[in-house]
N, C-alpha and C positions, 0 to 999 in steps of 0.2 A: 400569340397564343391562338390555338385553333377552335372555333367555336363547333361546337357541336349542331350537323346538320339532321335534319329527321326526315326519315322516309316516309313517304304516301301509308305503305301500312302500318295501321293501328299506331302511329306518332311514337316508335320508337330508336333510338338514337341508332346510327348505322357501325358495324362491331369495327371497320378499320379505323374511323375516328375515334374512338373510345378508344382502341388499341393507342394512335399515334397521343393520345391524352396520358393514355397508364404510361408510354415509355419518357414522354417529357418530364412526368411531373417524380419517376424511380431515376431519370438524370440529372435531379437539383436536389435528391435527397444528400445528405452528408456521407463521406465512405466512414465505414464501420473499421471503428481503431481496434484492435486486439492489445489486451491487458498486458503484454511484458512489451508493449512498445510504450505505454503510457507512466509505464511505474517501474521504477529499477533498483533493487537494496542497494545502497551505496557500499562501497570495499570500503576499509579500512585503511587509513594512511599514517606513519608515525615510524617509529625509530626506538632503537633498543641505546640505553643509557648504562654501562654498567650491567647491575642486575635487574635494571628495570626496565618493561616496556612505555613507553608513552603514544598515546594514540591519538592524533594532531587534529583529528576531523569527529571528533565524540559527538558533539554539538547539531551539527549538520546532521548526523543518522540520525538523531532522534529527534529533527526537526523534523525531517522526513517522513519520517513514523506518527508523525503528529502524538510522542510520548512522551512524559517527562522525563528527563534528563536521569533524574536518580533511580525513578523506576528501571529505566534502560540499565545502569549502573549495577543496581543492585544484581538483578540477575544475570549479568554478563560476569561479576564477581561471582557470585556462588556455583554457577555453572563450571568456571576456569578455576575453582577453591583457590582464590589467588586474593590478597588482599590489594587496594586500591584505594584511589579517591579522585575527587573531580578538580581540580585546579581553578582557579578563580581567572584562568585566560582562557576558559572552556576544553584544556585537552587534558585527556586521563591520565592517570599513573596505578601501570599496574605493580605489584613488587614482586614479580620476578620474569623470568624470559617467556614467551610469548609464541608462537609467531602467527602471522597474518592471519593464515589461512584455518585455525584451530579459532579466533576471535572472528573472521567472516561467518565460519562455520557457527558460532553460539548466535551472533548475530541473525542468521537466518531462520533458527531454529528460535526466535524470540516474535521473529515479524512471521510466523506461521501459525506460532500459539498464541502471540494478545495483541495481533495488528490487522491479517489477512483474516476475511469473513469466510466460517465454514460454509454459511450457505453460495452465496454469488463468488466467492474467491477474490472481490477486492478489495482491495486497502485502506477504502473510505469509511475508518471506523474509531469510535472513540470510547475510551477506556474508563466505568467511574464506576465510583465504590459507593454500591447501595445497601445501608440496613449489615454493614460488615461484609458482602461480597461482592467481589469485582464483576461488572455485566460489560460486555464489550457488543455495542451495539452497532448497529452497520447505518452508513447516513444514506448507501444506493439501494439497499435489498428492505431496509427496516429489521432484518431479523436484532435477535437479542438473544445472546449465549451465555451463562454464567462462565468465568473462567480459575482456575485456579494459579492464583498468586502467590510464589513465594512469599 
């Protein structure tokens, strides 16, 4: 590392050393991630039975999400007015046809309204129910949003 030399006038440091000190020390800072490299909605994975959908990776999005399972549940049912339930080997059953891209779609429209932070826009946020209403509070920004819950 390069020690700062000082010049005869008034004992102030000389500006190329200071320069060669600013660019060492903006070369061992960390590169800056950008938000959709760090965090990804996961797609839906599953298969149609009959007249029903089953959806093989429930479990996983709403680990993701860091959300409970039935929350997730509940309103991915009321949004598809499709009836359903969680299975006890963690994949859903919806009762009727489906497809992928209409349940990607509620899916995303779930993690924009009670997962992604209005204010910083990231995902690092957690969902609890105070005094009757849901606050979705951010763990990177602090902020704090009331939300409305199905």
């Amino acid at each position: 590392m390069t020690t700062p030399s000082k010049t005869k006038k008034n004992d102030v440091f000389d500006d190329s050393v200071y320069e060669t000190m600013l660019d060492d020390a903006f070369d061992k800072l960390p590169l800056k991630h950008t938000e959709n490299s760090r965090f990804e909605i996961p797609n839906v994975k599953g298969h149609l039975e009959g007249n029903k959908t089953i959806i093989s990776n429930f479990l996983q999005i709403a680990k993701t999400f860091e959300r409970d399972p039935q929350q997730l549940l509940k309103y991915i049912l009321r949004e598809l007015a499709t009836p359903g339930f969680l299975n006890p080997n963690g994949s859903v059953v919806l009762g009727s046809k489906v497809s992928a891209s209409r349940i990607n779609e509620k899916i995303k429209q779930y993690f924009e309204l009670f997962v992604k932070c209005p204010e910083c826009g990231k995902p690092d946020t957690e969902l609890k129910k105070e005094r009757g209403v849901y606050v979705m509070s951010c763990k990177a920004c602090g902020a704090q949003h009331t939300v409305k819950y199905h």
